[in-house]
N, C-alpha and C positions, 0 to 999 in steps of 0.2 A: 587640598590633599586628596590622596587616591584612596578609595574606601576597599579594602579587601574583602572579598564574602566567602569566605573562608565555611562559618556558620554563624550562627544566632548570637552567641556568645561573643566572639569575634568581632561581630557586627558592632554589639553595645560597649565592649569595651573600646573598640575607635571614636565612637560617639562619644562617650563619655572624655577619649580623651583632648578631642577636638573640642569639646566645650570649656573643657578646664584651661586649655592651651589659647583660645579667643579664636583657634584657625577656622579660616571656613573652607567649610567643604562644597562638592559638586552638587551637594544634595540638602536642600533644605529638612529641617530634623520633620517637618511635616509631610515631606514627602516618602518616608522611610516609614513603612507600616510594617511592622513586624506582630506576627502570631506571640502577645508574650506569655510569656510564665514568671509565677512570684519565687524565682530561684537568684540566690546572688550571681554575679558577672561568676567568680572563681568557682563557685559548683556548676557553673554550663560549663566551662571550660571543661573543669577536669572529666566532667561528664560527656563532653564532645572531645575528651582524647581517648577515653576508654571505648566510646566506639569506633573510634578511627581504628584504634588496633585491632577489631573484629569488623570494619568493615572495607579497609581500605587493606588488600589484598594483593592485587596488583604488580606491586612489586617483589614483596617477599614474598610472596607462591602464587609462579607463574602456572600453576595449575588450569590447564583449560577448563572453565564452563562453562562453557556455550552450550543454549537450551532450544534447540530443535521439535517441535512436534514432530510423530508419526505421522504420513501420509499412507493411509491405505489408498489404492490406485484405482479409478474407477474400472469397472472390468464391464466387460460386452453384455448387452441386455439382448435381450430376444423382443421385436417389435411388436409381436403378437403377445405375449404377454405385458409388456411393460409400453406400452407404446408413447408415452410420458415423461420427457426429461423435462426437470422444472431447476432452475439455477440461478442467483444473484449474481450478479454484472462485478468484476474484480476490476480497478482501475490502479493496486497497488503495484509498481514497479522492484519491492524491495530485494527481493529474490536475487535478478538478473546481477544489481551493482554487487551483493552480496559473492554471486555465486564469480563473479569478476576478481572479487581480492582473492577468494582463495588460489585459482588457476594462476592468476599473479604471483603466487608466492611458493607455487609451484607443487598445489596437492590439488585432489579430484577434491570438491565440494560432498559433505553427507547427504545423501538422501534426503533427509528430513528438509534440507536447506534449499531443494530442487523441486520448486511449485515452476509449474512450465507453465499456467495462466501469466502470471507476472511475467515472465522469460520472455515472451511471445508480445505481451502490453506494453516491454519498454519501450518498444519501437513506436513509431508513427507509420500510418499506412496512408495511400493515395486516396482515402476516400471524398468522394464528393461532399460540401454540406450541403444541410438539407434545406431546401426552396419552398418548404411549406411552413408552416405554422408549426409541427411540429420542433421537440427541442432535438434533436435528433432525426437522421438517416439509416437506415438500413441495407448493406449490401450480402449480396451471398453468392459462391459461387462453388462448384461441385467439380472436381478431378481425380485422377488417378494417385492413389494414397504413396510415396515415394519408397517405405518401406514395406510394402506390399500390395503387391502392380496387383492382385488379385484384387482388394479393396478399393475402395473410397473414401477420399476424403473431400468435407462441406467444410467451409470456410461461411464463418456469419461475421461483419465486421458493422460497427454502430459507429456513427462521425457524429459528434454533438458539434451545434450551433457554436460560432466563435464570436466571444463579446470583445469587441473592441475594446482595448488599453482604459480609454480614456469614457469608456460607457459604463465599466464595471462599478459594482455598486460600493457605498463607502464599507471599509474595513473597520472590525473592531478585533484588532487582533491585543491576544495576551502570550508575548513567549514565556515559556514554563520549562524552565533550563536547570537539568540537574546538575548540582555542582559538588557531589557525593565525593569519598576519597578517590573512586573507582572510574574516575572521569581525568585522574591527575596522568594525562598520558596525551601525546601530541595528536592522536589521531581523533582525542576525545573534544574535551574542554577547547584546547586551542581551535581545530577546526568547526566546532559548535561556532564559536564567537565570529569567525570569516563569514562562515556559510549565514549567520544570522544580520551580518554586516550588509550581505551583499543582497537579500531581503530588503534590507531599510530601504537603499538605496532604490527601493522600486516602488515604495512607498509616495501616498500623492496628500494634499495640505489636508482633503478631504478624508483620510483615513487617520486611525490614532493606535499607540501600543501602548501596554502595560508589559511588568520585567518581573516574572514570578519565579524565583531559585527554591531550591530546598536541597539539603543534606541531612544533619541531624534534627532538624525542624524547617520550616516555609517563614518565608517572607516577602515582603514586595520591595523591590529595589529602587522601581520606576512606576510611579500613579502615570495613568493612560495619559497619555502624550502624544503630538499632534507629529502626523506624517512628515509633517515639512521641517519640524525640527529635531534633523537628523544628526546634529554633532552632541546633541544633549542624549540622545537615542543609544548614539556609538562607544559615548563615553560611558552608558552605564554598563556596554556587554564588554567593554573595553575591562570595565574596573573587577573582574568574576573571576574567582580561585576557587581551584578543588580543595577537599577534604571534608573528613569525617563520612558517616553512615547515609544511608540512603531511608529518606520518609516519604515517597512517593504517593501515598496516597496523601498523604496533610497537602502535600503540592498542587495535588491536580483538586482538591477541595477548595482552596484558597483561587487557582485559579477559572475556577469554574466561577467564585464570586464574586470576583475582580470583572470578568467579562459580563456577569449578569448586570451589574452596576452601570458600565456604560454599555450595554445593548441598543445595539441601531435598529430601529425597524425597516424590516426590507433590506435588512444591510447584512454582510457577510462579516458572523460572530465565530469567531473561532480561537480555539487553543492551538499551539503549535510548540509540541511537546517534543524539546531535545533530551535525549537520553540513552544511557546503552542498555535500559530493561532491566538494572541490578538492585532492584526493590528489598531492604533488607529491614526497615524499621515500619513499628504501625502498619497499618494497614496494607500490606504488602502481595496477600496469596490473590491466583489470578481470579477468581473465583468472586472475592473479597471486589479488586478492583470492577470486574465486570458489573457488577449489582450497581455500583456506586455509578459509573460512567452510564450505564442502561437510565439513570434513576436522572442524572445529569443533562442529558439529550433531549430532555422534554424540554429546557429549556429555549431549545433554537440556537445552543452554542454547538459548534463542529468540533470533532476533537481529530487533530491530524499528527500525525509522529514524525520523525527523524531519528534514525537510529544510527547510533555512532558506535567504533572501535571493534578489538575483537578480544578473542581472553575470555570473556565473560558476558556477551552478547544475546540476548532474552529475545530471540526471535520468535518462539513463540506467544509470547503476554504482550508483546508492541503487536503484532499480527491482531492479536482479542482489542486492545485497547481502541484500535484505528476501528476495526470494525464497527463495535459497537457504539464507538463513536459519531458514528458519520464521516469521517472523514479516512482519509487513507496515511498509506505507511511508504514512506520511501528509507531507503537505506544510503547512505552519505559515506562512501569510503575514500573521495579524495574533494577539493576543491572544484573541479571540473562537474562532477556528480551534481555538489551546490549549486552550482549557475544553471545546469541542466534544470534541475526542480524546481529551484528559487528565483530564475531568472526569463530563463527560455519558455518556461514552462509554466508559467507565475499566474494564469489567468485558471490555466486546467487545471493546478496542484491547489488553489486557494478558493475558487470561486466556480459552486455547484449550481447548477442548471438543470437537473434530474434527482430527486433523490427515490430510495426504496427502488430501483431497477429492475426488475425481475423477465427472465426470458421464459416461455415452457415450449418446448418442441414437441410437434403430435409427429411423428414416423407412420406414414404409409405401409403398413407391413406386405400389401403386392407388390413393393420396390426395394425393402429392406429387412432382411433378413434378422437383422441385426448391428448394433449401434453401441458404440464407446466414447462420453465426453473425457477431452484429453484434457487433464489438469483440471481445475476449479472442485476438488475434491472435499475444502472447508466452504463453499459456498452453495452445493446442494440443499434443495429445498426438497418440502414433501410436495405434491400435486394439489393440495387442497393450499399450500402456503399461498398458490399464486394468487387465489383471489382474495385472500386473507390480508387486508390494508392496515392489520396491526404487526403485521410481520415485517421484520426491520428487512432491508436488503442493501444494496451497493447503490453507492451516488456518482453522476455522471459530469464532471466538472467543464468547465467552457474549453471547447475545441477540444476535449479530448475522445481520443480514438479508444474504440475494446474490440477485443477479434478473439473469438471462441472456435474449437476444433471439436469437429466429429469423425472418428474413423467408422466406417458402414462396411457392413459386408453384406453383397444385393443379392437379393433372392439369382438360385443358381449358384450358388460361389458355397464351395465346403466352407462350413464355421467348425473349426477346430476350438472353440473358444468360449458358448456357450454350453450349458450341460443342459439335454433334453429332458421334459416335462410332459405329461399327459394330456393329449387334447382338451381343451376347455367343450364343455358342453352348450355353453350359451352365446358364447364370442368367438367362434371357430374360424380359422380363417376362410373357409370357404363358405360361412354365411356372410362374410362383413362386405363391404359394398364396394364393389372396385370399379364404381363409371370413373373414378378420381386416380388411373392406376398411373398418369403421366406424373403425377406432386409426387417426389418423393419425401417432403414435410411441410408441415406450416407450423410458422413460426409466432408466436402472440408475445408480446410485451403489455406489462402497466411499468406507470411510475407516476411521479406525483411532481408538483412544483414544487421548488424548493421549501416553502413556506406553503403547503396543502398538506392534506390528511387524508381528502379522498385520490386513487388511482385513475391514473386513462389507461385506456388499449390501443393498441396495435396489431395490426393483423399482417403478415407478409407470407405469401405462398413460395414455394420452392418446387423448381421442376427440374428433371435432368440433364442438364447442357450435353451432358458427354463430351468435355473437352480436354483434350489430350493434356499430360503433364507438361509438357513440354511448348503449348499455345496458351497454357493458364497467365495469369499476372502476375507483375512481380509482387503485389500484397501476396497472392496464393503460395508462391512459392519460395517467396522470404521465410513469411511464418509457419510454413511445411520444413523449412531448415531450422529452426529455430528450436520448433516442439521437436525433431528428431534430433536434436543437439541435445533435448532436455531428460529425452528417452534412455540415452547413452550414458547421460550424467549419472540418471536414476538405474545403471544396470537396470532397464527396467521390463517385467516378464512380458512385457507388449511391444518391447523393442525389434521384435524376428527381423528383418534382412537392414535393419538399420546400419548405417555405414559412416563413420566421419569423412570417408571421402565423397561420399552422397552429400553429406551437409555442407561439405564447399563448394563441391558441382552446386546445388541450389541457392544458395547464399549469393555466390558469383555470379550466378548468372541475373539476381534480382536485384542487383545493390540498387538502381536507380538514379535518382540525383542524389543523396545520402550525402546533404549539405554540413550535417555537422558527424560527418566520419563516422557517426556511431554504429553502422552497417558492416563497416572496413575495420573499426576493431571487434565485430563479433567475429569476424574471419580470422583473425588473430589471435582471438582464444580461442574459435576451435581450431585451430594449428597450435595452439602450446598446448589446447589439451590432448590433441593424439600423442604430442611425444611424453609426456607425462602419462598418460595410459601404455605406453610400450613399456613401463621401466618396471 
């Protein structure tokens, strides 16, 4: 018989009646580990309806609340005072799929919803990998900034090392699937269960899962289970119904223990947490869960998200939770999205080769007058963070690509953008040392193995190509369309002569090979979003 997981309650009363009936079920009673409580079957119940009706929303008030952070927008520094950007490496794509359903459905995306790092990292870029020892390459290349021929823009792009399918280390993954009332909607629950289907399916004999749900309490569905048996796997995400309240943190405690339990060494231990972010029971404020997952990561488990649905969508606390996690955040708005993450991208989205990332740029101030990093707004560090190897940062997964933007305005060029300050007495720009006046920066990386504590360095110097907009590459001038698609979205006060028909002059002109179209439908949203912005 088919076990419904409705909740806790629910659970034990099929139990119960599966034993009385002689029937068997897909699940041996020992493999069904439930968190219990000394409550009868009928007071969970009634106790798991009365928060249904306060948590399961959905339907009877289609009120939107969807939870956005503020982005304050990085603004132009002056190199001579600030000559220091220091920044964590963002590998989350969530952003872009996000900012895709809304123009889908035919509205501009909020602000808050429009991180142009993401926007810019969903893509893949033609980088070289790297031929030395390192895990990781570095490329950079300096152009004419497209919305303002005045400026400049530096393009830094990082190619991490790519492990082959079959080299990758074993998995201990635990999916942690909320099955809350707030998930009872086709674009939730249902596509959770595909998108985690087509996961298994990439699963090898060498790797195992565990099936951790939670609603109005956690339980375990599925004791870790071996890659290869995949129809035992399918059946348990097969057998998952919504309802009642959301205990998100009992979930991800439960699951944090389940994977410490079977922990691989040297092995790739992770959580992979579906949910649409509607935390409403226990342990639930973001604050609350960050301690918890900060406190959890010492163990060597990753914590990576999938965020489903809209309505009531927690894009900022799945944003916290990936971070502090180690792991990252992808946003899941159709089937296609899935295979992209889960499939195409299965080695980068699961399996880290770099963790703690951190970049710091030193600016030449005899070639830069001044300097704005575009987007990476939540991943700013202090300058003292860089060498700080207790400082969490971003992790760099196999084969995957990061490309960061700097718009510069070069000494000679009016800054309308910084506000003037008093010459410094000690650091003046005409004491500091300009044999070095051709670099207009270097660039230093640390980061650590994925299993180390202490950091390496990297050093890369950057000097002025001066190469026309128009002879740049198509990495330069894809992700110059990309971030100026994101400027647009954000009305944003650093947008000056930015244009959507500039974004598709650029776009079009870089598509590439753009083997799986996803180039060719960015061109496609930004054409449905000019005519949605005319209206």
């Amino acid at each position: 018989m088919q076990i419904q997981l409705i909740s806790l309650a629910t659970m034990l009363a099929v139990l119960c009646l599966a034993c009385n009936q002689g029937a068997e079920s897909s699940y041996d009673k020992q493999e069904v580990q439930l968190i219990t409580l000394n409550e009868s079957v009928q007071s969970l119940k009634q106790k798991e309806t009365n928060r249904a009706s306060v948590g399961d929303t959905t339907k009877e008030n289609p009120l939107n609340t969807e939870d956005y952070d503020n982005i304050v927008e990085n603004n132009f520094l002056a190199a001579t005072q600030n000559p220091l950007s220091t920044f964590s490496i963002d590998v989350d794509e969530a952003s872009y799929s996000n900012i895709r359903r809304f123009i889908n459905e035919g509205s501009i995306p909020p602000p808050g919803a429009v991180r142009i790092e993401e926007m810019i990292n969903y893509f893949d870029y033609d980088y070289a990998a790297p031929v030395t020892g390192e895990p990781f390459a570095v490329y950079t290349e300096i152009s004419t900034c497209p919305w303002n021929a005045k400026h400049q823009l530096i393009h830094i792009g990082l190619k991490g090392k790519e492990l082959p399918v079959n080299n990758l280390p074993s998995s201990n993954l635990v999916f942690l699937i909320d099955v809350s009332g707030s998930m009872d909607e086709p674009n939730k629950l249902p596509l959770v269960q595909q998108s985690l289907k087509l996961l298994t399916g990439q699963l090898r004999e060498k790797d195992k899962v565990a099936i951790v749900v939670y609603a109005g309490n956690a339980g375990l569905v599925l004791p870790s289970t071996a890659g290869d048996n995949k129809m035992k796997i399918k059946e348990a995400i097969d057998a998952l119904q919504a309802g009642g309240s959301t205990a998100g943190g009992e979930g991800i405690q439960l699951a944090y223990k389940i994977a410490r339990e079977n922990f691989i060494p040297n092995g790739n231990n992770r959580i992979i947490l579906a949910t649409d972010g509607d935390f409403n029971v226990g342990m639930s404020s973001d604050d609350e869960l960050v301690r918890l997952i900060e406190k959890e990561r010492q163990s060597g488990v990753f914590l990576s998200v999938l965020g489903f649905g809209m309505g009531n969508y927690k894009d900022g606390k799945m944003q916290q939770l990936a971070g502090k996690g180690n792991g990252n955040h992808s946003y899941i708005d159709n089937l296609n999205e899935a295979r992209k993450v889960l499939v195409s991208e299965f080695g980068s989205t699961l399996f880290t080769i770099a963790k703690d990332v951190k970049l710091q740029v030193e600016f030449n101030p005899a070639k830069v007058q001044s300097y704005r990093l575009i987007g990476y707004e939540n991943r700013l560090l202090a300058a003292e963070d860089f060498n700080d190897d207790a400082k969490d940062a971003g992790e760099l997964g196999s084969g995957h690509t990061v490309t960061a933007l700097y718009e510069i305005i070069p000494m000679g060029v009016r800054d309308e953008f910084t506000r003037p300050v008093d010459s410094l007495k000690y650091t003046s720009y005409e004491k500091m040392n300009h044999n070095n006046k051709d670099e207009v920066m270097t660039i230093k990386l640390r980061y650590k193995e994925p299993g180390g504590d202490t950091s390496k360095l990297m050093v890369h110097l950057v000097k002025d190509s001066k190469t026309p907009l128009e002879s740049s590459s198509d990495n330069f001038r894809f992700s110059a369309a990309v971030a100026e698609f994101g400027l647009l979205l954000r009305n944003s006060k650093f947008k000056q002569d930015a244009q959507y028909s500039q974004v598709l002059s650029l776009a079009s002109s870089a598509k590439g090979k753009d083997i799986n179209n996803y180039r060719e439908e960015f061109i496609q949203l930004v054409n449905a979003s000019t005519s949605i912005a005319k209206k």
